[in-house]
VOGUFI-362736 format. One record per residue (C-alpha): x, y, z. Coordinates in Angstrom, 2 decimals. Last residue first. Layout:
<recs>
<rec px="X" py="Y" pz="Z"/>
...
</recs>
This chain:
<recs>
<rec px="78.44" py="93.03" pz="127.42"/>
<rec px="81.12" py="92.78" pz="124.98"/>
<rec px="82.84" py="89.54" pz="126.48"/>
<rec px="82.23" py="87.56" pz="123.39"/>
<rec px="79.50" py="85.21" pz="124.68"/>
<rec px="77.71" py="88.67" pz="126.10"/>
<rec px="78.12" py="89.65" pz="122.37"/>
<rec px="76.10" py="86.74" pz="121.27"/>
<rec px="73.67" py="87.42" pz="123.29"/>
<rec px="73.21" py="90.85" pz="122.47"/>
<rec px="72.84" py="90.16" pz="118.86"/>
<rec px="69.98" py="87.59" pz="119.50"/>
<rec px="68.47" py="90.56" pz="121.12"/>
<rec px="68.92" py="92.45" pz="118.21"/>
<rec px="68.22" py="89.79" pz="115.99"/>
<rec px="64.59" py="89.27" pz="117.38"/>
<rec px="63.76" py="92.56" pz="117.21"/>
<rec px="64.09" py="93.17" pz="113.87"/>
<rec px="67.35" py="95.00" pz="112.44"/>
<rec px="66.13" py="97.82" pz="110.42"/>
<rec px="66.25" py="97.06" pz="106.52"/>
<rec px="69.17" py="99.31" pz="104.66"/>
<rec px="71.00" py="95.67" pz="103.40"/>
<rec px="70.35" py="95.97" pz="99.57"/>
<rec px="71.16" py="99.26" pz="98.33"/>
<rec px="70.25" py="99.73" pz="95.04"/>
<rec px="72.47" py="102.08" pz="92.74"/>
<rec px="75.12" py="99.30" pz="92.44"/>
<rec px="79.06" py="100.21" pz="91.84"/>
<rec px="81.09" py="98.05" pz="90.17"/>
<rec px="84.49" py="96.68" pz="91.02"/>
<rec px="86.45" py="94.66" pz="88.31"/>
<rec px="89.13" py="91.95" pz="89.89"/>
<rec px="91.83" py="91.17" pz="88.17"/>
<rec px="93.61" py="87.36" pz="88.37"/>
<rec px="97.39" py="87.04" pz="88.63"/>
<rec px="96.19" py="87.86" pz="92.37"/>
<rec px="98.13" py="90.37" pz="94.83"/>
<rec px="98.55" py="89.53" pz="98.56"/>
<rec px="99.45" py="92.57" pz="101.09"/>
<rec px="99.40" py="91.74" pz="104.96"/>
<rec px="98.72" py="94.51" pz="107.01"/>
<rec px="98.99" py="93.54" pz="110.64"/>
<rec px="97.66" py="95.88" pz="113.09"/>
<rec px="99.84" py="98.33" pz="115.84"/>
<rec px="97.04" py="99.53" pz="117.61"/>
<rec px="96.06" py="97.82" pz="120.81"/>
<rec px="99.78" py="96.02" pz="121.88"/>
<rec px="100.84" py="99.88" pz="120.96"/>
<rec px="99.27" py="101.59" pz="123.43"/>
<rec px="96.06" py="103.62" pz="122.20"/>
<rec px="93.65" py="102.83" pz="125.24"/>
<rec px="90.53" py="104.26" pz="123.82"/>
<rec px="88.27" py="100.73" pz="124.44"/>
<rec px="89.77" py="98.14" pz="126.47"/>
<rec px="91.25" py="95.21" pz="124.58"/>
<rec px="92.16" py="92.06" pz="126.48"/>
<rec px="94.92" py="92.89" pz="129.51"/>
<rec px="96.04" py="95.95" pz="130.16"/>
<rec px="98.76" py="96.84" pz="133.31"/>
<rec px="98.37" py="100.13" pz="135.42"/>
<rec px="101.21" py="101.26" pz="137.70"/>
<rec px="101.93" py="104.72" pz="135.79"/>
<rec px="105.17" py="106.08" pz="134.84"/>
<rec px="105.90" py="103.97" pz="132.14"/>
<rec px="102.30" py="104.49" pz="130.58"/>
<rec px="99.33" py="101.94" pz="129.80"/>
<rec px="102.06" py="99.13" pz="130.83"/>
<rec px="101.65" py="95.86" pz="129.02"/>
<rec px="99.84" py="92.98" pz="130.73"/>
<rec px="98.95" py="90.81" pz="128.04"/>
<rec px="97.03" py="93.36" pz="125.16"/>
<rec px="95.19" py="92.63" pz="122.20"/>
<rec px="94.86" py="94.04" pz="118.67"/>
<rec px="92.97" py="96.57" pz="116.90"/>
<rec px="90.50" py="95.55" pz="113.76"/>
<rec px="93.30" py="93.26" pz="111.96"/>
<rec px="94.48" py="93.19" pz="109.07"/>
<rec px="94.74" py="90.80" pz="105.88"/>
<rec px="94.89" py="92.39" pz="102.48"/>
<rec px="93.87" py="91.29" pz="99.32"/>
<rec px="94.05" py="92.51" pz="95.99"/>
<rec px="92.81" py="91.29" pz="92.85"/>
<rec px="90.95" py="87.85" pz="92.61"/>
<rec px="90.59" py="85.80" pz="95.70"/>
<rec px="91.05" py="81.87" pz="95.33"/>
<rec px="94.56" py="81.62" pz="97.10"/>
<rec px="94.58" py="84.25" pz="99.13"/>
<rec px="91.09" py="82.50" pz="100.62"/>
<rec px="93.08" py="79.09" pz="101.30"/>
<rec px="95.62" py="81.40" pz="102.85"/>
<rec px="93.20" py="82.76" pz="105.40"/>
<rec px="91.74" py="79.34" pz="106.06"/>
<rec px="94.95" py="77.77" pz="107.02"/>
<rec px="95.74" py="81.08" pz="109.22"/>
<rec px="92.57" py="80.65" pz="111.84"/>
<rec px="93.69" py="77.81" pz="113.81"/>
<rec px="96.89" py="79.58" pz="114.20"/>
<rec px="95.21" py="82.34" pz="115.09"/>
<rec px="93.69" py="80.94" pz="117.94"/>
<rec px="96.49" py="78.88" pz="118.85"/>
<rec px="98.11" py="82.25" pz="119.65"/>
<rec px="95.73" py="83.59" pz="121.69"/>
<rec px="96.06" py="80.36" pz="123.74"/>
<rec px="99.72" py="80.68" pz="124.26"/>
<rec px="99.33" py="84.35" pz="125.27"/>
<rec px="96.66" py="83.41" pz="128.11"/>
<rec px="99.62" py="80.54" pz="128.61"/>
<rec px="101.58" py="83.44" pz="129.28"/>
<rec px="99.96" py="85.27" pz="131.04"/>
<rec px="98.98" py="83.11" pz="133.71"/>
<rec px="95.72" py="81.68" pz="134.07"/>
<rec px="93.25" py="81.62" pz="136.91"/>
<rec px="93.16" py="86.06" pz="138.51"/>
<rec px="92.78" py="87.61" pz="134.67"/>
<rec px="90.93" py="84.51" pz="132.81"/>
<rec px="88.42" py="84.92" pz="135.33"/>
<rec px="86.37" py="81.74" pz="135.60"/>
<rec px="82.87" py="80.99" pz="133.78"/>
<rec px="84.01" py="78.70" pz="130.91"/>
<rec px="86.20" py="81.62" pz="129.82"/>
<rec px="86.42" py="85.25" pz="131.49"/>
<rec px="87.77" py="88.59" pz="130.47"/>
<rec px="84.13" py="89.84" pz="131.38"/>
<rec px="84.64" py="92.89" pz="128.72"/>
<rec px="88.41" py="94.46" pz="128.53"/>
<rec px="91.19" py="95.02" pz="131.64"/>
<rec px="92.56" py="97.67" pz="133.12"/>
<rec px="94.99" py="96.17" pz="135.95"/>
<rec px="96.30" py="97.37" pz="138.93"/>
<rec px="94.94" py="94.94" pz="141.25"/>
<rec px="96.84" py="92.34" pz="138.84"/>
<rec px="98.75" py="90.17" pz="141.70"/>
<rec px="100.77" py="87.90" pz="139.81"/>
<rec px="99.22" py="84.52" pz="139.23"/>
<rec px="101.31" py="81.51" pz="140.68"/>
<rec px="99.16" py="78.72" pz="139.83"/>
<rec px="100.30" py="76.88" pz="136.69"/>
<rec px="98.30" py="73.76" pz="135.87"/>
<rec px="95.82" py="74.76" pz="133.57"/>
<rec px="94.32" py="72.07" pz="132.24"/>
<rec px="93.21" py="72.38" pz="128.09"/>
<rec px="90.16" py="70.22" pz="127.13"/>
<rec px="87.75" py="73.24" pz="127.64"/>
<rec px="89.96" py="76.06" pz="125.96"/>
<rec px="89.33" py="73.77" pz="122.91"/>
<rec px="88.44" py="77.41" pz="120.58"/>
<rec px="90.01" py="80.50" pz="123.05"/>
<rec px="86.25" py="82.46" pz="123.22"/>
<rec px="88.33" py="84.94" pz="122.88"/>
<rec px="89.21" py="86.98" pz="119.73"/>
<rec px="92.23" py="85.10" pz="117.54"/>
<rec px="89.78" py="84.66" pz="115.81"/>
<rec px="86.18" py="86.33" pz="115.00"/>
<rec px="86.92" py="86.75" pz="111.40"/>
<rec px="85.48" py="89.37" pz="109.28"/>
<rec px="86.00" py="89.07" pz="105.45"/>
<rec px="85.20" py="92.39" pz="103.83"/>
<rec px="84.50" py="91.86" pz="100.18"/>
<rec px="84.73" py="94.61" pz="97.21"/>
<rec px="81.97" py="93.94" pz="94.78"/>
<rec px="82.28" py="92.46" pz="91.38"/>
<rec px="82.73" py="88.64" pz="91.94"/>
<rec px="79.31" py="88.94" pz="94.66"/>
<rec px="77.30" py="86.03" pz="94.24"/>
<rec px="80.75" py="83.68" pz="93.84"/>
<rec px="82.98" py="85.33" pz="96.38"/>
<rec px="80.25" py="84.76" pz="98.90"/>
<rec px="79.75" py="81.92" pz="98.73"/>
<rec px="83.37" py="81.02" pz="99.15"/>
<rec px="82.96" py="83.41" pz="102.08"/>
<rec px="80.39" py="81.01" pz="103.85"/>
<rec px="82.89" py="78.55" pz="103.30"/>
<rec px="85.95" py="80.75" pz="105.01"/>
<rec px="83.97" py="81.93" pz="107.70"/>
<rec px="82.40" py="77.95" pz="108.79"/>
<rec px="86.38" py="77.09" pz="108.72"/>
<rec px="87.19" py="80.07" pz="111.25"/>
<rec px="84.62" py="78.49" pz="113.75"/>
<rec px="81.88" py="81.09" pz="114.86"/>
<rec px="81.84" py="81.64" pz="118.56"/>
<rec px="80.33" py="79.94" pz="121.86"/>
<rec px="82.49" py="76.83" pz="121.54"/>
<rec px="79.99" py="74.44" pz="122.39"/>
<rec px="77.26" py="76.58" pz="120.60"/>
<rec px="79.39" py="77.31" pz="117.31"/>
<rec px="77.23" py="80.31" pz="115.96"/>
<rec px="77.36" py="79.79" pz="111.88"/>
<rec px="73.02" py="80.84" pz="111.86"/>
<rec px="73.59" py="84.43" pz="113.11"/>
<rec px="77.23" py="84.96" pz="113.27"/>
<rec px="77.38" py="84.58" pz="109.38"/>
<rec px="75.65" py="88.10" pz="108.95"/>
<rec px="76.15" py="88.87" pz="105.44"/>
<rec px="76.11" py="92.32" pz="105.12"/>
<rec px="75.12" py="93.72" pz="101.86"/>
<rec px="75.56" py="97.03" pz="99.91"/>
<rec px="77.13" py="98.88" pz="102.74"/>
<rec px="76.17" py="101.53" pz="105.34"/>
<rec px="72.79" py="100.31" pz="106.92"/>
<rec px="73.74" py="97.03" pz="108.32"/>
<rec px="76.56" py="98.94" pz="109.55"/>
<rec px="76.57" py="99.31" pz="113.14"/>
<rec px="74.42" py="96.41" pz="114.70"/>
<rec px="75.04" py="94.00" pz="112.13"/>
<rec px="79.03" py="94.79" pz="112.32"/>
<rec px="78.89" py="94.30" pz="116.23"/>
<rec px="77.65" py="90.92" pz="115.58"/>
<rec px="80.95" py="89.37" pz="114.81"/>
<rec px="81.27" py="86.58" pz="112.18"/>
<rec px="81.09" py="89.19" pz="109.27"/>
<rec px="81.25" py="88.90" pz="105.47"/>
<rec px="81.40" py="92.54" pz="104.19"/>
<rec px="79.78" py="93.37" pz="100.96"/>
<rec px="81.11" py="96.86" pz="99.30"/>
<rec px="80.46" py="98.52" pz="95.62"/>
<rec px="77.26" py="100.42" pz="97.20"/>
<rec px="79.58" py="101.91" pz="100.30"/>
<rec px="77.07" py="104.37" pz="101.67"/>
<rec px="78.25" py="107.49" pz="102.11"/>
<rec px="81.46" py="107.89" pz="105.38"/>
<rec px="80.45" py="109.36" pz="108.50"/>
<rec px="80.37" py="106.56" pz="110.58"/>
<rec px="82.29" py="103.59" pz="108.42"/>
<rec px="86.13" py="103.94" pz="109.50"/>
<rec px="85.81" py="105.48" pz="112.90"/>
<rec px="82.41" py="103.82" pz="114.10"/>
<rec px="83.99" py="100.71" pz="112.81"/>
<rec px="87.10" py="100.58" pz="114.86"/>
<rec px="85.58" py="101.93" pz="117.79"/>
<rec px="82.90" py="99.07" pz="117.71"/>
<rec px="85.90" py="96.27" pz="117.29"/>
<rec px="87.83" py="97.37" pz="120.26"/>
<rec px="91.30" py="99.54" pz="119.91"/>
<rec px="89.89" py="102.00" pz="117.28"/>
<rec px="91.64" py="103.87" pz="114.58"/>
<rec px="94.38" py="100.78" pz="113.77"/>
<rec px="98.11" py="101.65" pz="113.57"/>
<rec px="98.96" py="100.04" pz="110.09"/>
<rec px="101.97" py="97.35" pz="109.76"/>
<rec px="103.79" py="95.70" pz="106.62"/>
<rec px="103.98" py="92.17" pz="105.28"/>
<rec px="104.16" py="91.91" pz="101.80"/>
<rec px="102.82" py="87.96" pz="100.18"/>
<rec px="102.62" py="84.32" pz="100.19"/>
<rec px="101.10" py="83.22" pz="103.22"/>
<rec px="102.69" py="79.88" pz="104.25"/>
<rec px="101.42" py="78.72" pz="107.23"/>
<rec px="104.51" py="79.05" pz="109.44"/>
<rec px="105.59" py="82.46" pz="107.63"/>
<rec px="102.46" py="83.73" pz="109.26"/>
<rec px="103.01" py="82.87" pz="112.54"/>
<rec px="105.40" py="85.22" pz="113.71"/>
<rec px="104.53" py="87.90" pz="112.01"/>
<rec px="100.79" py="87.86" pz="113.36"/>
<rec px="101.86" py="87.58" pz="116.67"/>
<rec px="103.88" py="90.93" pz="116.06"/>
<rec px="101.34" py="92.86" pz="114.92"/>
<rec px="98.03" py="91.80" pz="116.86"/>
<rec px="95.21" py="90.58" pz="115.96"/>
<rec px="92.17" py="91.40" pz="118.33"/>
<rec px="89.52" py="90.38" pz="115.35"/>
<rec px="91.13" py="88.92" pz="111.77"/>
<rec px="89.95" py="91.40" pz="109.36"/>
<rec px="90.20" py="89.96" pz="105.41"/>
<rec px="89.91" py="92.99" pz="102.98"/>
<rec px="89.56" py="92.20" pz="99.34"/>
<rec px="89.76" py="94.29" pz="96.64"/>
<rec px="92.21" py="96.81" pz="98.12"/>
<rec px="94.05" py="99.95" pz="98.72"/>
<rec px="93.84" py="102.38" pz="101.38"/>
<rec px="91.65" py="105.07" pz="101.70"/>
<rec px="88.64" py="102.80" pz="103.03"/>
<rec px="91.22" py="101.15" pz="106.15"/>
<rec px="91.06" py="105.07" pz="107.41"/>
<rec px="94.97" py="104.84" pz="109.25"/>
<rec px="95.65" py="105.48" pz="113.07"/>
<rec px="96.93" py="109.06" pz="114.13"/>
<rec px="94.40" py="109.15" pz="116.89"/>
<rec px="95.46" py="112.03" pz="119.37"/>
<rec px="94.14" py="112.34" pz="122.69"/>
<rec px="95.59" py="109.54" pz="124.58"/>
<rec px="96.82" py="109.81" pz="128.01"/>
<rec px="94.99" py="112.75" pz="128.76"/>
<rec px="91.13" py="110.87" pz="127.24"/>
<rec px="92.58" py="108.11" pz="129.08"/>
<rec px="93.27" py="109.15" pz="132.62"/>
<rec px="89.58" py="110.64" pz="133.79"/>
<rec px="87.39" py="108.09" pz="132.68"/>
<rec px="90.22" py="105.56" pz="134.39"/>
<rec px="90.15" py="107.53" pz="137.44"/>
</recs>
């Protein structure tokens, strides 16, 4: 049924190609949504234009299959990434990737800390001043960082038989979908990000040009695929264009300080994956609820 329901329920992709829009600097925080994203920004004082973009893909893989697949090689670009997916996709489409989630892996929290992103981007900015940087941030994506010290006390969890629902949705080995209710599930997203936002505006403040922060698609918490249909989402399921999924931030943050792009003729990242990383790749993606 669900093969079946969402290629009718959504056939149309009207979201924006991130590479046609403007920017230096582009800093993706993963399963972000809209309106958590203006409500905590404020709090952590990002200095800058908040707008929104509907996103092309509502899981990270759709996302960059629509905004990389069939564009040239991107010899001005270096993109930063703490999810694997972008190693697996691109390492062939951009003048560098810089695959963080291979030696940054947290293994207690099974994901890469925002504060190991933002040094490894320092880094970053300084080898690379006159490329355009992608900064990919695994946060507010589950793993939910502390989820182990946390008890869960609330027990009534509605009945979601009826529910579409992304990857394993699980933490520490329990289903987040049938232990915790939805709204601490929300209040843990949330902490995610807001563990994440101090090292965003520590970037905005040391990135030339312009920056924008975004996210890849965002994350649902039980929102109706269609008001005439019984189905709930939870997490991210792939092609299920309801709002929760699309509707990205796009934070806009312009630097005193210029930044000059240039172009290299050398490619430096076209190398095939070796074995090794792709099944370290797949690992990693089972901690992230992709496989």
């Amino acid at each position: 049924m669900r093969k079946a329901l969402i290629p009718l329920l959504f056939s149309q992709n009207p979201g924006v190609f991130v590479l046609k829009e403007k920017w230096d600097n582009l800093i993706i925080l993963d399963a972000c949504r809209y309106d958590v994203f203006e409500e905590a920004y404020r709090t952590e004082g990002l200095q800058g234009r908040l707008e929104s973009r509907i996103s092309r893909g509502t899981e990270t893989k759709f996302f960059l299959s629509e905004n990389f697949r069939n564009r040239a090689m991107l010899r001005d670009t270096v993109y930063v990434s703490a999810n694997p997916v972008v190693s697996k996709l691109l390492s062939d489409k951009l003048f560098k990737v810089v695959p963080i989630w291979k030696d940054g892996w947290d293994p207690v929290e099974d994901t890469v800390l925002p504060e190991y992103v933002y040094e490894r981007t320092l880094e970053a900015i300084e080898q690379y001043p006159d490329k355009r940087l992608i900064v990919h941030f695994l946060q507010p994506h589950r793993p939910f960082i502390g989820y182990a010290n946390y008890n869960w006390w609330k027990t009534e969890i509605p009945n979601r038989r009826f529910a579409l629902t992304w990857g394993s949705m699980s933490e520490d080995g329990k289903s987040l979908l049938f232990s915790v209710s939805t709204e601490d599930l929300m209040e843990l997203y949330k902490r995610n990000l807001k563990l994440t936002l101090p090292y965003v505006r520590r970037l905005l403040d040391v990135l030339p040009g312009t920056t924008v922060v975004t996210g890849d698609h965002g994350e649902a918490f039980g929102e109706r695929i269609h008001p005439l249909l019984p189905f709930s989402v939870y997490g991210h399921p792939g092609r299920v264009r309801i709002d929760a999924l699309t509707r990205v931030p796009w934070f806009v943050a312009e630097s005193r300080t210029k930044k000059i792009i240039r172009s290299e003729p050398e490619i430096h990242s076209t190398e095939h994956l070796p074995k090794e990383d792709e099944d370290l790749i797949n690992e990693r993606l089972s901690a992230l609820g992709y496989i």
